[in-house]
N, CA, C, O and CB atoms as a CASP TS submission, in Angstrom:
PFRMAT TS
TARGET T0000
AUTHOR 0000-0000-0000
METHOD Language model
MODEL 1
PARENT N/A
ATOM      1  N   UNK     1     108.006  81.244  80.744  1.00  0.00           N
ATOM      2  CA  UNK     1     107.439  80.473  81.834  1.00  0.00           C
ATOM      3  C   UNK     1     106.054  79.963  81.440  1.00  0.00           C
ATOM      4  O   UNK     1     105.292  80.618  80.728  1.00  0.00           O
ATOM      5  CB  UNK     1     107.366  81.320  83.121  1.00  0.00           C
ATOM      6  N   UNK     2     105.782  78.810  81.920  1.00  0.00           N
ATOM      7  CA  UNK     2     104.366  77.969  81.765  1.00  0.00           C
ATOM      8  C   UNK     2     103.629  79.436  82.518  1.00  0.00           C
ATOM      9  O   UNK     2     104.187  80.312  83.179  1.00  0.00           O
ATOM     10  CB  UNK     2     104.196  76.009  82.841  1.00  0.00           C
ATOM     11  N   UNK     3     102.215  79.299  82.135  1.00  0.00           N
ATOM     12  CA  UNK     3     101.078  79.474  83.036  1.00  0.00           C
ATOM     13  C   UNK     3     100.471  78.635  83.862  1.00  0.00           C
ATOM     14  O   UNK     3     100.124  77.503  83.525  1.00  0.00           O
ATOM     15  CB  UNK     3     100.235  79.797  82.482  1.00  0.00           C
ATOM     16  N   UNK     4     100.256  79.253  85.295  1.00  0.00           N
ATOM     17  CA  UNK     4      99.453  78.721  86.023  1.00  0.00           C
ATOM     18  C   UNK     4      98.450  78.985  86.132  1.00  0.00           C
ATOM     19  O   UNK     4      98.004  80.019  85.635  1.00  0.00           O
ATOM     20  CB  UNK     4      99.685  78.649  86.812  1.00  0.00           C
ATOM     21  N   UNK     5      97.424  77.797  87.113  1.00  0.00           N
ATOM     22  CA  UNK     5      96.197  77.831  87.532  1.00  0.00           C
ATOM     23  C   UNK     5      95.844  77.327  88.364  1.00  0.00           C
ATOM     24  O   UNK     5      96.232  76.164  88.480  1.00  0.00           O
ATOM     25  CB  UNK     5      95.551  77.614  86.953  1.00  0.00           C
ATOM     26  N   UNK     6      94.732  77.990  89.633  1.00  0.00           N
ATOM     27  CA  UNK     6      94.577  77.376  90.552  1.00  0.00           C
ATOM     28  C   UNK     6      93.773  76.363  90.200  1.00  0.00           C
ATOM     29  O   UNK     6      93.701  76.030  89.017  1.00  0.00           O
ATOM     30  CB  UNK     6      94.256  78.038  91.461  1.00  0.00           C
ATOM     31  N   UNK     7      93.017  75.696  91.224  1.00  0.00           N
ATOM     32  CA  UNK     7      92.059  74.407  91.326  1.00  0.00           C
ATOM     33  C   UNK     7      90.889  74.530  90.316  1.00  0.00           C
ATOM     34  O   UNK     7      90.298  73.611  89.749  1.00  0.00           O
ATOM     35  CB  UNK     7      91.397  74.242  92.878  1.00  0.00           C
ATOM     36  N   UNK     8      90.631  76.222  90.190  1.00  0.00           N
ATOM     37  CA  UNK     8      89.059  76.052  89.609  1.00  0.00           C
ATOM     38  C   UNK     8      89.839  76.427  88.215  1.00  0.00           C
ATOM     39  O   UNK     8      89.266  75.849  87.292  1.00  0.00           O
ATOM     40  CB  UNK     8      87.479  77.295  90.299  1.00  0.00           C
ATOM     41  N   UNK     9      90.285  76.736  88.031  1.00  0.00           N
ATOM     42  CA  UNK     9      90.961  77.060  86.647  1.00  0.00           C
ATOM     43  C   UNK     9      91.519  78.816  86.901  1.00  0.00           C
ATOM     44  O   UNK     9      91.712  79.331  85.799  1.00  0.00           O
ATOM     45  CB  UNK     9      89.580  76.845  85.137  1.00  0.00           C
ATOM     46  N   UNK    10      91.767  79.667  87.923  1.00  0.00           N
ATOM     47  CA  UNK    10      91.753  80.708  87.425  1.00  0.00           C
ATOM     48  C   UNK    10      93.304  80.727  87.188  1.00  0.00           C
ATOM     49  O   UNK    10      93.954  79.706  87.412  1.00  0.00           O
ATOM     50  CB  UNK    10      91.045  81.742  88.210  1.00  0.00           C
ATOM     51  N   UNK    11      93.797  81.671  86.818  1.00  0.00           N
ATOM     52  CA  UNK    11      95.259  82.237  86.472  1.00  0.00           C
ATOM     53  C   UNK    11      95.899  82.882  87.744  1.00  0.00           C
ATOM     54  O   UNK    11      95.467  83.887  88.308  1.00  0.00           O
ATOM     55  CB  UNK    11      95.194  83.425  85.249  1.00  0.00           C
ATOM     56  N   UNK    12      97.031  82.127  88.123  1.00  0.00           N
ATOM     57  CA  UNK    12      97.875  82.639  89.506  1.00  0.00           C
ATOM     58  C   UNK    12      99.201  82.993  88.895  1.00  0.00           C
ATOM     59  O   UNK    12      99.639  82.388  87.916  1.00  0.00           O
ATOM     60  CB  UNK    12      98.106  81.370  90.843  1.00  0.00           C
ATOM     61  N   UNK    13      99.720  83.805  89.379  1.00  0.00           N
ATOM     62  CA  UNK    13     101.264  84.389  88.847  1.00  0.00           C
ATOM     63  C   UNK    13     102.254  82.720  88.529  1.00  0.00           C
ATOM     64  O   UNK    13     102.021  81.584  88.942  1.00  0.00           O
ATOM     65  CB  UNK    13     102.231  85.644  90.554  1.00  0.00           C
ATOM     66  N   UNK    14     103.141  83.141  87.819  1.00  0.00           N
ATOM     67  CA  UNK    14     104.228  82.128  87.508  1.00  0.00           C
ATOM     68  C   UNK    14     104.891  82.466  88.174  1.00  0.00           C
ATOM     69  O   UNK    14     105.845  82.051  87.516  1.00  0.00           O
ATOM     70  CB  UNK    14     104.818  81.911  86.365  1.00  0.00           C
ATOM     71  N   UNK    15     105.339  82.897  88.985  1.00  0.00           N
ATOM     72  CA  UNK    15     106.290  82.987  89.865  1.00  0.00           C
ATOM     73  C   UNK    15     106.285  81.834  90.785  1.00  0.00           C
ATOM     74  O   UNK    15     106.942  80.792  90.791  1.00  0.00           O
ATOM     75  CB  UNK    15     106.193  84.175  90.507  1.00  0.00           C
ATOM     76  N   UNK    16     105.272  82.350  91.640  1.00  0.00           N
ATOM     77  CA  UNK    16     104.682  81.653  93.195  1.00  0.00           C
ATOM     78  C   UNK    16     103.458  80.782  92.742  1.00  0.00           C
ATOM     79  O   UNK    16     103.196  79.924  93.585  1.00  0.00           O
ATOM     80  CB  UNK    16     104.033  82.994  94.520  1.00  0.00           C
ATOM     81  N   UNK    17     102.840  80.767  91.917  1.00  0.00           N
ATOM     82  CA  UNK    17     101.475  80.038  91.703  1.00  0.00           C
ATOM     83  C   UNK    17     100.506  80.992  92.999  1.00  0.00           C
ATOM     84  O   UNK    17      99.682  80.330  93.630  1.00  0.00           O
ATOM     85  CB  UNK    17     101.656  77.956  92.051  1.00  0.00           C
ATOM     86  N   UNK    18     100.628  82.279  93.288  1.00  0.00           N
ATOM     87  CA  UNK    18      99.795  83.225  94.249  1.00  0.00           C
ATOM     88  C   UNK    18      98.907  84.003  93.432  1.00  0.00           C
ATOM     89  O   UNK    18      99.020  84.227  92.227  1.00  0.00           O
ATOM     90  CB  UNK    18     100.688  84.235  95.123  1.00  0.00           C
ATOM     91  N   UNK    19      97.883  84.447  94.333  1.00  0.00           N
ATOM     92  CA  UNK    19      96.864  85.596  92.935  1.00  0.00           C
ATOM     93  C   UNK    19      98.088  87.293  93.399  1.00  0.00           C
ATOM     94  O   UNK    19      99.209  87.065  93.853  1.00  0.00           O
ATOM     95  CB  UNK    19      93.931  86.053  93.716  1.00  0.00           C
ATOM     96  N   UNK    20      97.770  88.304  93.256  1.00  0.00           N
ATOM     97  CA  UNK    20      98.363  89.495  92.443  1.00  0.00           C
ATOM     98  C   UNK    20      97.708  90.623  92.892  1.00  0.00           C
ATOM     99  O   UNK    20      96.477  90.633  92.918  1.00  0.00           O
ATOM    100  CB  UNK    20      98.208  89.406  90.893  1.00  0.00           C
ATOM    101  N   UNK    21      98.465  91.732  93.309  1.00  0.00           N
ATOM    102  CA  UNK    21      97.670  92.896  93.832  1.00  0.00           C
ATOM    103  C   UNK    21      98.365  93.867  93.586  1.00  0.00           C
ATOM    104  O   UNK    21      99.579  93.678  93.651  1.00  0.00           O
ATOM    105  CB  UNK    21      97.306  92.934  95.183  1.00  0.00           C
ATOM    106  N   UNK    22      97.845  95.329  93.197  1.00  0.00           N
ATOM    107  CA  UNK    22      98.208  96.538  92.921  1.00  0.00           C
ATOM    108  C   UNK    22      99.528  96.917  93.949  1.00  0.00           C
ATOM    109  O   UNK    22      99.206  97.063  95.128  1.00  0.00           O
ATOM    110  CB  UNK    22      96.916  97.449  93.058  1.00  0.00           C
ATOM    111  N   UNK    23     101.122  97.109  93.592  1.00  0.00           N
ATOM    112  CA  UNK    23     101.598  97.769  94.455  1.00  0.00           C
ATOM    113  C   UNK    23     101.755  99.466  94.112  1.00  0.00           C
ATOM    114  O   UNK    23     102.508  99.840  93.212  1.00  0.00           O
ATOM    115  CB  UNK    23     102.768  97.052  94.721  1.00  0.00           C
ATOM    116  N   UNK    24     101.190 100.149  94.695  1.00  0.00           N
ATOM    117  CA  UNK    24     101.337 101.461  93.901  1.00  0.00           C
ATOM    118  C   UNK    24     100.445 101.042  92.430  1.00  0.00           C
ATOM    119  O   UNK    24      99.281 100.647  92.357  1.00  0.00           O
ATOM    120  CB  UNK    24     103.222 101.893  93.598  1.00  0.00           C
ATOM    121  N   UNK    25     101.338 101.259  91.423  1.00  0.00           N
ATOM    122  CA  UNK    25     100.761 101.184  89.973  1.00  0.00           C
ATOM    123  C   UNK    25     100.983  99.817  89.395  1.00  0.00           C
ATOM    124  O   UNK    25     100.144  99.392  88.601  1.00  0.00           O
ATOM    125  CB  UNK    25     101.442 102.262  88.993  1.00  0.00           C
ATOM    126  N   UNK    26     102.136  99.007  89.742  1.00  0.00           N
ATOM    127  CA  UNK    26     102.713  97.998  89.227  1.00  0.00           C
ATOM    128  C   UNK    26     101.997  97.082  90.390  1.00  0.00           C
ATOM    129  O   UNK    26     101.982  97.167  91.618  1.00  0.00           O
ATOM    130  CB  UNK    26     104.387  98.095  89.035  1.00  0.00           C
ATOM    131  N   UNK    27     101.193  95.833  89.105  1.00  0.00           N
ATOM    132  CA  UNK    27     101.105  94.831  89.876  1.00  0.00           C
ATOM    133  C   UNK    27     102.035  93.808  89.931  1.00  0.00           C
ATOM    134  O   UNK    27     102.891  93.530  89.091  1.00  0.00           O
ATOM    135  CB  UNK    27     100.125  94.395  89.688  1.00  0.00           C
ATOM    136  N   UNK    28     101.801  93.275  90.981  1.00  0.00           N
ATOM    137  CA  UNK    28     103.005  92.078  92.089  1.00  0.00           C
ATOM    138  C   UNK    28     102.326  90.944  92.499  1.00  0.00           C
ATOM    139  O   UNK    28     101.123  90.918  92.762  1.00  0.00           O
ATOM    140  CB  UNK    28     103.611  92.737  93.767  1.00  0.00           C
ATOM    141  N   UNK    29     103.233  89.828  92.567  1.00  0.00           N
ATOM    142  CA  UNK    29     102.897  88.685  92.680  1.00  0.00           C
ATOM    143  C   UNK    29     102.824  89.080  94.719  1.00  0.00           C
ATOM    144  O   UNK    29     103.628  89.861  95.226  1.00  0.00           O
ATOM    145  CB  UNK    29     104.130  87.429  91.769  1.00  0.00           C
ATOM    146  N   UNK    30     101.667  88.316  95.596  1.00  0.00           N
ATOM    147  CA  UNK    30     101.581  88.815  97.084  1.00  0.00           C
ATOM    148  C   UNK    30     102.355  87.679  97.499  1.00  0.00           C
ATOM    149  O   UNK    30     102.063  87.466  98.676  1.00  0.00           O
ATOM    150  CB  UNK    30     100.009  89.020  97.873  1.00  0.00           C
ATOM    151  N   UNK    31     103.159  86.892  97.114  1.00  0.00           N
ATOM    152  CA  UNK    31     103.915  86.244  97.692  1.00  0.00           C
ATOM    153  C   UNK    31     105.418  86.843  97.982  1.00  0.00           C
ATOM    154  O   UNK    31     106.028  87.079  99.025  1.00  0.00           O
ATOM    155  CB  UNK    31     103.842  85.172  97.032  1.00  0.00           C
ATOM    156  N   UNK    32     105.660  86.948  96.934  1.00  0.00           N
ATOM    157  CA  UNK    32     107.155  87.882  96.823  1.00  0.00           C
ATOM    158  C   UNK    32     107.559  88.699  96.289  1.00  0.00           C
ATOM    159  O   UNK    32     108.765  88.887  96.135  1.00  0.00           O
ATOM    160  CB  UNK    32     108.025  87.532  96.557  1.00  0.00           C
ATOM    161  N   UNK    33     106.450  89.580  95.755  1.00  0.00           N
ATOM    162  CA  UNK    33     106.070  91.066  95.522  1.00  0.00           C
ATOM    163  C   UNK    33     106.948  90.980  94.102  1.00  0.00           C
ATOM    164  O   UNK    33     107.711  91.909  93.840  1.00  0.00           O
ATOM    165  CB  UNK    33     106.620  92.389  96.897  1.00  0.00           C
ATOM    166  N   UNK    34     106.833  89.941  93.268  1.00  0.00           N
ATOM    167  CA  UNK    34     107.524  90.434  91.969  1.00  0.00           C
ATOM    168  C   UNK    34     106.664  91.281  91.369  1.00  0.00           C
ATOM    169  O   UNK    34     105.542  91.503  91.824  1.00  0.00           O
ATOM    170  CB  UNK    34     107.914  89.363  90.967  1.00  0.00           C
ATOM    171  N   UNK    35     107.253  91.957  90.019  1.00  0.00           N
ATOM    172  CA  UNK    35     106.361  92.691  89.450  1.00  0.00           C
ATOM    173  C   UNK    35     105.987  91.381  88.174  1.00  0.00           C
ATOM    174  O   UNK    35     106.837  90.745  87.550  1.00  0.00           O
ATOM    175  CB  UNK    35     107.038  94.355  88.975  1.00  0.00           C
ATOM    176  N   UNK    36     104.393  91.239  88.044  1.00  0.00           N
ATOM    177  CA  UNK    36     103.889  90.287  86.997  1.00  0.00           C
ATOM    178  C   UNK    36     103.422  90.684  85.893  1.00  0.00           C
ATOM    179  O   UNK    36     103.684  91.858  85.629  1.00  0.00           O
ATOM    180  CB  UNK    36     102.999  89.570  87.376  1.00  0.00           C
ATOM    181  N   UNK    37     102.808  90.109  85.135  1.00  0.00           N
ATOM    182  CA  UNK    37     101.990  90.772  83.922  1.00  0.00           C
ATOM    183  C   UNK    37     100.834  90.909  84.147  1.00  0.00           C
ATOM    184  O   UNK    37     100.654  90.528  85.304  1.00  0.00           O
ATOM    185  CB  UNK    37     101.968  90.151  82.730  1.00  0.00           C
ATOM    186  N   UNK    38      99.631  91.342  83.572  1.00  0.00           N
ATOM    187  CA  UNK    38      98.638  91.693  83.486  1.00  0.00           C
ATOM    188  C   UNK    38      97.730  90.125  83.072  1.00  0.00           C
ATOM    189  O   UNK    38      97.987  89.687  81.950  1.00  0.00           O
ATOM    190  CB  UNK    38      98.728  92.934  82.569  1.00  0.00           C
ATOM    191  N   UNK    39      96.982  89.524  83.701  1.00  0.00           N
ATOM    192  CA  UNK    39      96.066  88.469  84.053  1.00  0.00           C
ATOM    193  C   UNK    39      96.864  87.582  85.051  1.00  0.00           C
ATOM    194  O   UNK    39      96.425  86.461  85.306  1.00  0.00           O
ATOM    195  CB  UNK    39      95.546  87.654  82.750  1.00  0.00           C
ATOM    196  N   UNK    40      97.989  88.013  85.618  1.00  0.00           N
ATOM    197  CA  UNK    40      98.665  86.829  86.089  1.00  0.00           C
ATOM    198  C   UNK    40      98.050  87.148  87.618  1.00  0.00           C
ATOM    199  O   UNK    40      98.518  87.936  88.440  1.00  0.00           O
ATOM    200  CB  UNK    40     100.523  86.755  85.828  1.00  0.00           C
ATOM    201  N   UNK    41      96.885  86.317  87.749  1.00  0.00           N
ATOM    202  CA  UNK    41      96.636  86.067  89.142  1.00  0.00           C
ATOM    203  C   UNK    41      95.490  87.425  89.893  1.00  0.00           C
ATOM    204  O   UNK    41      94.744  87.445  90.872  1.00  0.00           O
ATOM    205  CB  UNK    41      98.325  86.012  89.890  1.00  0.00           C
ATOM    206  N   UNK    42      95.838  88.355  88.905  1.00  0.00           N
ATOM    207  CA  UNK    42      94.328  89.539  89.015  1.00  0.00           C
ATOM    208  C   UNK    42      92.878  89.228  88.878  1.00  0.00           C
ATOM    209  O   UNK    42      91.962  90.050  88.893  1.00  0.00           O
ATOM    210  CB  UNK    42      94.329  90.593  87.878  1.00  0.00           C
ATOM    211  N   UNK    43      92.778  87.815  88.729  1.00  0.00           N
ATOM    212  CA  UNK    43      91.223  87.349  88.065  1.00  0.00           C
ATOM    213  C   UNK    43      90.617  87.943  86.865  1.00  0.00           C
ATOM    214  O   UNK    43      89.488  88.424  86.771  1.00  0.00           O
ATOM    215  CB  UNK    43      90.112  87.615  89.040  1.00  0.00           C
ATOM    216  N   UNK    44      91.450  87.851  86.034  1.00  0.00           N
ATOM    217  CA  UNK    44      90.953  88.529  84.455  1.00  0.00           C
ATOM    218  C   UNK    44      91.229  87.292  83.862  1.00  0.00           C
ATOM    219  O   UNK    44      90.578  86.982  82.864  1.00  0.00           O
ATOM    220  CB  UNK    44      91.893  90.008  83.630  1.00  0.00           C
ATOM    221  N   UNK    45      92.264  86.369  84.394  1.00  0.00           N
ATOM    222  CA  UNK    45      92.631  85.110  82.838  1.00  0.00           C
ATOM    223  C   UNK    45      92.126  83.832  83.627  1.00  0.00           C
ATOM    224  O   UNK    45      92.239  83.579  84.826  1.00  0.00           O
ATOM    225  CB  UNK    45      94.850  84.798  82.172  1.00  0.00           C
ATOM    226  N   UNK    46      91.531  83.092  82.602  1.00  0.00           N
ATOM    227  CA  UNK    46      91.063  81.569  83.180  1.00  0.00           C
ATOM    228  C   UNK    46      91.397  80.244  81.962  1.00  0.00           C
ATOM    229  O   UNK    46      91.194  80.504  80.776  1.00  0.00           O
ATOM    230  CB  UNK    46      89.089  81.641  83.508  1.00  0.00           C
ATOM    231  N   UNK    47      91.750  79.284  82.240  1.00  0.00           N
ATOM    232  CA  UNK    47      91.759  78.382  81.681  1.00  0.00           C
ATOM    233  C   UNK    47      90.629  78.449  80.500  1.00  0.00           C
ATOM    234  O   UNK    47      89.594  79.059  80.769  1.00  0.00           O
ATOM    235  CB  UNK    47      91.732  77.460  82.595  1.00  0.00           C
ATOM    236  N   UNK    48      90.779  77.828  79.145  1.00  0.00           N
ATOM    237  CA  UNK    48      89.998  78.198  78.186  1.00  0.00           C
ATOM    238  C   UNK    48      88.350  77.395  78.474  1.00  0.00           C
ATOM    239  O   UNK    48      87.332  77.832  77.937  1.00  0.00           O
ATOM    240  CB  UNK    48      90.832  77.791  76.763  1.00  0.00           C
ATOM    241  N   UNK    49      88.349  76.251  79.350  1.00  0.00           N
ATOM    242  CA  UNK    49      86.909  75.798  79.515  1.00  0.00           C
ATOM    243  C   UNK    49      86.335  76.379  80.562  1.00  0.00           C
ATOM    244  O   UNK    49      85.182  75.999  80.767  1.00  0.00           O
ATOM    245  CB  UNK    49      86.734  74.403  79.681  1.00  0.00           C
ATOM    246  N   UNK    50      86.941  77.511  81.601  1.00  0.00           N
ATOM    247  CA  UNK    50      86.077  78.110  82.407  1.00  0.00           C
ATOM    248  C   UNK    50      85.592  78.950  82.300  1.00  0.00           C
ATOM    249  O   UNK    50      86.186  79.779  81.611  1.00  0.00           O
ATOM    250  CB  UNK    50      86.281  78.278  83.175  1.00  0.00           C
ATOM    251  N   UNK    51      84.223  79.372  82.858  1.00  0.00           N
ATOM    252  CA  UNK    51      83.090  80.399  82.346  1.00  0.00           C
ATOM    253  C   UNK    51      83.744  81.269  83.781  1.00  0.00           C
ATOM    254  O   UNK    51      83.974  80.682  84.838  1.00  0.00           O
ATOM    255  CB  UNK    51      80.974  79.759  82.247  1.00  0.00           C
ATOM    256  N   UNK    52      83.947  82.545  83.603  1.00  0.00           N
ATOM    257  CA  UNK    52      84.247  83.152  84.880  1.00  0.00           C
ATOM    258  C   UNK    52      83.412  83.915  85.730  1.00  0.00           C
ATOM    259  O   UNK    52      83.881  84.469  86.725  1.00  0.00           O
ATOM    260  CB  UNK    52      85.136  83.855  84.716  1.00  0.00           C
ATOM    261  N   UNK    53      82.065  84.003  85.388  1.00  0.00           N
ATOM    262  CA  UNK    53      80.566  83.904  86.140  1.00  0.00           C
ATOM    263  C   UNK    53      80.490  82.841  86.903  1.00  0.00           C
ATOM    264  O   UNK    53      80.287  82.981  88.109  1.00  0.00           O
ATOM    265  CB  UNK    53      79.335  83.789  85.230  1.00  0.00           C
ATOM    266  N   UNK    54      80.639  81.603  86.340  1.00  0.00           N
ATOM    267  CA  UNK    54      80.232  80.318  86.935  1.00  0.00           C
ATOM    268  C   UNK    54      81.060  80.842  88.174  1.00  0.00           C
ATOM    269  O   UNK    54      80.621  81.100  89.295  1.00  0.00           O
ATOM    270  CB  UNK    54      80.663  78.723  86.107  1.00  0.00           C
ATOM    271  N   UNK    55      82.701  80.966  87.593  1.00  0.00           N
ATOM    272  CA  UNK    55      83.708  80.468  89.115  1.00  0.00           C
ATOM    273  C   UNK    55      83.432  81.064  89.812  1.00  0.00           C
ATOM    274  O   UNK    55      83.211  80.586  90.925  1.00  0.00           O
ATOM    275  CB  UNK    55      85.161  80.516  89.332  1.00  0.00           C
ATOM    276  N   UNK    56      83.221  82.987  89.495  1.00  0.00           N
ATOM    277  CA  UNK    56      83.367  83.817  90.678  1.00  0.00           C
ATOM    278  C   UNK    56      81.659  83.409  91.610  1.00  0.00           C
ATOM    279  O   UNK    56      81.432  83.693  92.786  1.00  0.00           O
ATOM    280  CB  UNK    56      83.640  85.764  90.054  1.00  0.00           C
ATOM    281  N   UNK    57      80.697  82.702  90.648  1.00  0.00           N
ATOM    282  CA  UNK    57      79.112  82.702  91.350  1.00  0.00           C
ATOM    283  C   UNK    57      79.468  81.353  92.373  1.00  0.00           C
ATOM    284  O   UNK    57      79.042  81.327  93.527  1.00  0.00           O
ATOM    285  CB  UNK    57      77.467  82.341  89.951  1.00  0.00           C
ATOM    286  N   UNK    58      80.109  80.500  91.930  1.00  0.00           N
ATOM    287  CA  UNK    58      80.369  79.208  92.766  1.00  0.00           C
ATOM    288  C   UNK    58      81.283  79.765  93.804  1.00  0.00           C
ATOM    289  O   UNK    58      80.932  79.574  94.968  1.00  0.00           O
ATOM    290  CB  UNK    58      81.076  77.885  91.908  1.00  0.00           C
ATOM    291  N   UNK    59      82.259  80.341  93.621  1.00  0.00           N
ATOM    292  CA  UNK    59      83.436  80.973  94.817  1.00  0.00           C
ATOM    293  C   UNK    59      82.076  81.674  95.889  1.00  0.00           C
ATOM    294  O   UNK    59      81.890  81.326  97.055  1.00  0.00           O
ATOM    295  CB  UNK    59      84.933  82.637  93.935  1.00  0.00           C
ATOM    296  N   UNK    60      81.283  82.670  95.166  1.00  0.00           N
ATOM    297  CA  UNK    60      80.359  83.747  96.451  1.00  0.00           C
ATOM    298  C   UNK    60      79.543  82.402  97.159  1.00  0.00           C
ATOM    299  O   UNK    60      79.238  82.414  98.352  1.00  0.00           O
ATOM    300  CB  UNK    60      78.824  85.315  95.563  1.00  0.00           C
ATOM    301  N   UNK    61      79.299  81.482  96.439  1.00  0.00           N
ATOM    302  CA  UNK    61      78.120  80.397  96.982  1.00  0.00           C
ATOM    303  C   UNK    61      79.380  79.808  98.100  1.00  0.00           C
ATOM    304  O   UNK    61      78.999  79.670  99.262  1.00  0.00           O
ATOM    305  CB  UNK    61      77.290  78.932  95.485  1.00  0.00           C
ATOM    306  N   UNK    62      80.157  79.624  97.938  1.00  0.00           N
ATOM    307  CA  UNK    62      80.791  78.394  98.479  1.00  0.00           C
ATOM    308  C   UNK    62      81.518  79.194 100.312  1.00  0.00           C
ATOM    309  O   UNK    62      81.830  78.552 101.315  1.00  0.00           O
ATOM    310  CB  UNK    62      82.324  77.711  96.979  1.00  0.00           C
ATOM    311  N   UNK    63      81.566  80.739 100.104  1.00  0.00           N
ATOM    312  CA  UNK    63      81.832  81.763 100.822  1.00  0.00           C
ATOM    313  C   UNK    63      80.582  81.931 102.006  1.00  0.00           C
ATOM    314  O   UNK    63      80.476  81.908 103.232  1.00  0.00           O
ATOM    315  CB  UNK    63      82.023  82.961  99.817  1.00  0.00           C
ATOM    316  N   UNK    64      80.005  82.054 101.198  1.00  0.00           N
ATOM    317  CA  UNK    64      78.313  82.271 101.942  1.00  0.00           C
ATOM    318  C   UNK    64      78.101  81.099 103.287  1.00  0.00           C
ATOM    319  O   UNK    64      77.929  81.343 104.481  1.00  0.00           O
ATOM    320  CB  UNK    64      76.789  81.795 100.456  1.00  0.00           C
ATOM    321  N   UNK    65      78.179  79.907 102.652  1.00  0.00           N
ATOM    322  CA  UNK    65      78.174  78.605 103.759  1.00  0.00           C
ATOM    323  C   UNK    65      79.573  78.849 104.607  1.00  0.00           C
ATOM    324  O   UNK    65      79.502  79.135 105.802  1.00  0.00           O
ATOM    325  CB  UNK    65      78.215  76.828 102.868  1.00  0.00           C
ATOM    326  N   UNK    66      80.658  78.743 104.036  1.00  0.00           N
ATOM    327  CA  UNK    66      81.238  78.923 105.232  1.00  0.00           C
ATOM    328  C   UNK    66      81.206  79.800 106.500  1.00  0.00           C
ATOM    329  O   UNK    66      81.531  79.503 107.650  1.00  0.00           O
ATOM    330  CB  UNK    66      82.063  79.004 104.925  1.00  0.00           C
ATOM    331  N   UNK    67      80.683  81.072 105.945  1.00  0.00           N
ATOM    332  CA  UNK    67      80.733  81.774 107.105  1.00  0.00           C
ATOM    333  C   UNK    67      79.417  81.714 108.043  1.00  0.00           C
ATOM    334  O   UNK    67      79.287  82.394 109.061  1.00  0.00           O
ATOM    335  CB  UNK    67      81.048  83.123 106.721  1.00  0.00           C
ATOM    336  N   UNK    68      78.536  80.871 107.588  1.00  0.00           N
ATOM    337  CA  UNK    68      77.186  80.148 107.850  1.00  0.00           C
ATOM    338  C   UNK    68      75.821  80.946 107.796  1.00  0.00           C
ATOM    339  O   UNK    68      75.026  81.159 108.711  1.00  0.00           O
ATOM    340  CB  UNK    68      77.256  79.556 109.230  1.00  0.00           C
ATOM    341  N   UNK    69      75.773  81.321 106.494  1.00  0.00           N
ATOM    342  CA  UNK    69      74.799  82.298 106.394  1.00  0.00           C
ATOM    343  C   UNK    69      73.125  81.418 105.517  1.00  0.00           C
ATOM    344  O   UNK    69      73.210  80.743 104.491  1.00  0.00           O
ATOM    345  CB  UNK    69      75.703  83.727 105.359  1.00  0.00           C
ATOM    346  N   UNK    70      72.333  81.582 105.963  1.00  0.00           N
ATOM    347  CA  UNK    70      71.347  80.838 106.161  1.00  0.00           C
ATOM    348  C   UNK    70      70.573  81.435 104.952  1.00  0.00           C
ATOM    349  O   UNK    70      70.254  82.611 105.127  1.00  0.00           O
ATOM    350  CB  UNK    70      70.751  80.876 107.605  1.00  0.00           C
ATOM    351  N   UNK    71      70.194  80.880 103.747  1.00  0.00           N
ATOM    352  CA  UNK    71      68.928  81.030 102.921  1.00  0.00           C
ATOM    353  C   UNK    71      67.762  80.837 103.173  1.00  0.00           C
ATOM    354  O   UNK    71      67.579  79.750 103.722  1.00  0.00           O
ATOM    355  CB  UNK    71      68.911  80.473 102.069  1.00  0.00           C
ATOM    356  N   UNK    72      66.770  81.500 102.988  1.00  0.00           N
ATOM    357  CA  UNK    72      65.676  81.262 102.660  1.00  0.00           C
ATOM    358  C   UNK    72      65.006  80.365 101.219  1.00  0.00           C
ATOM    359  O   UNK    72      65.466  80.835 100.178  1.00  0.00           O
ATOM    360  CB  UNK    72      65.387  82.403 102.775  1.00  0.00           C
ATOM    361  N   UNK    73      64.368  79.599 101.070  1.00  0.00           N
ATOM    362  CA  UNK    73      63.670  78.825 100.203  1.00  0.00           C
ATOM    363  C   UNK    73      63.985  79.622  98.944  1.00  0.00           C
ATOM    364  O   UNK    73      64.486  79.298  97.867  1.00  0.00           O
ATOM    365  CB  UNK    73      62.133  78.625 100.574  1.00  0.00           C
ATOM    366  N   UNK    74      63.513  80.804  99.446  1.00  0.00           N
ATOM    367  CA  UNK    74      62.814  82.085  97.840  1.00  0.00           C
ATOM    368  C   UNK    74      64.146  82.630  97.868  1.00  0.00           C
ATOM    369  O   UNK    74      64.518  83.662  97.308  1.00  0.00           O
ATOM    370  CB  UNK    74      61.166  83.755  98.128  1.00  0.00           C
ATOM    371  N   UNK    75      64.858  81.808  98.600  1.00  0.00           N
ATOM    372  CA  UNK    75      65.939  82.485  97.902  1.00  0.00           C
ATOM    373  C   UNK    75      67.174  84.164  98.687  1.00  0.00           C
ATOM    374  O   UNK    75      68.332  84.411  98.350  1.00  0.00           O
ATOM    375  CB  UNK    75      64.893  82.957  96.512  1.00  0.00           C
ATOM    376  N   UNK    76      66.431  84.831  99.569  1.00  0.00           N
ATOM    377  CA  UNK    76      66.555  85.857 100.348  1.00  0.00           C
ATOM    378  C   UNK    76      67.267  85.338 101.631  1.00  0.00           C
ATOM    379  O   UNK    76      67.392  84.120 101.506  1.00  0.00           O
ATOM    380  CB  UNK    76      65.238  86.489 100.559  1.00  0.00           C
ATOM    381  N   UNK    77      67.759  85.746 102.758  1.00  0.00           N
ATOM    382  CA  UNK    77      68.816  85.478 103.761  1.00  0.00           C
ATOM    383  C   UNK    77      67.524  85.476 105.027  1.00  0.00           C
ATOM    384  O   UNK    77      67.816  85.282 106.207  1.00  0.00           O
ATOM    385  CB  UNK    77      70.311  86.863 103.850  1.00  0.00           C
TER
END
């Protein structure tokens, strides 16, 4: 099977194109609970031009506004 990726580049299961969560010991795709491999959709694998600081620092930034949380200048809440 191809690999997938979401929008920012990360790695989503081939199954479902979904991210992946511990069932018991074996991880599973959370769409239809297959059992996957290891980066498929756990946030460990990214497309080869993404920095995965950048995504996960842009994902917390982009989190922050939605739920409307207000900065300060210097930077502090």
């Amino acid at each position: 099977m191809d690999k997938k990726y979401d929008k920012g580049g990360q790695r989503v299961t081939s199954c479902c194109g979904c991210y992946s969560t511990y069932c018991d010991e074996v991880l599973c795709c959370k769409s239809c609970y297959a059992e996957v491999e290891f980066g498929e959709g756990d946030g460990s694998e990214f497309r080869a031009a993404v920095d995965p600081d950048l995504y996960y620092k842009n994902l917390f930034a982009a989190e922050e506004v939605e739920a409307g949380v207000d900065f300060r200048e210097d930077g502090e809440f």
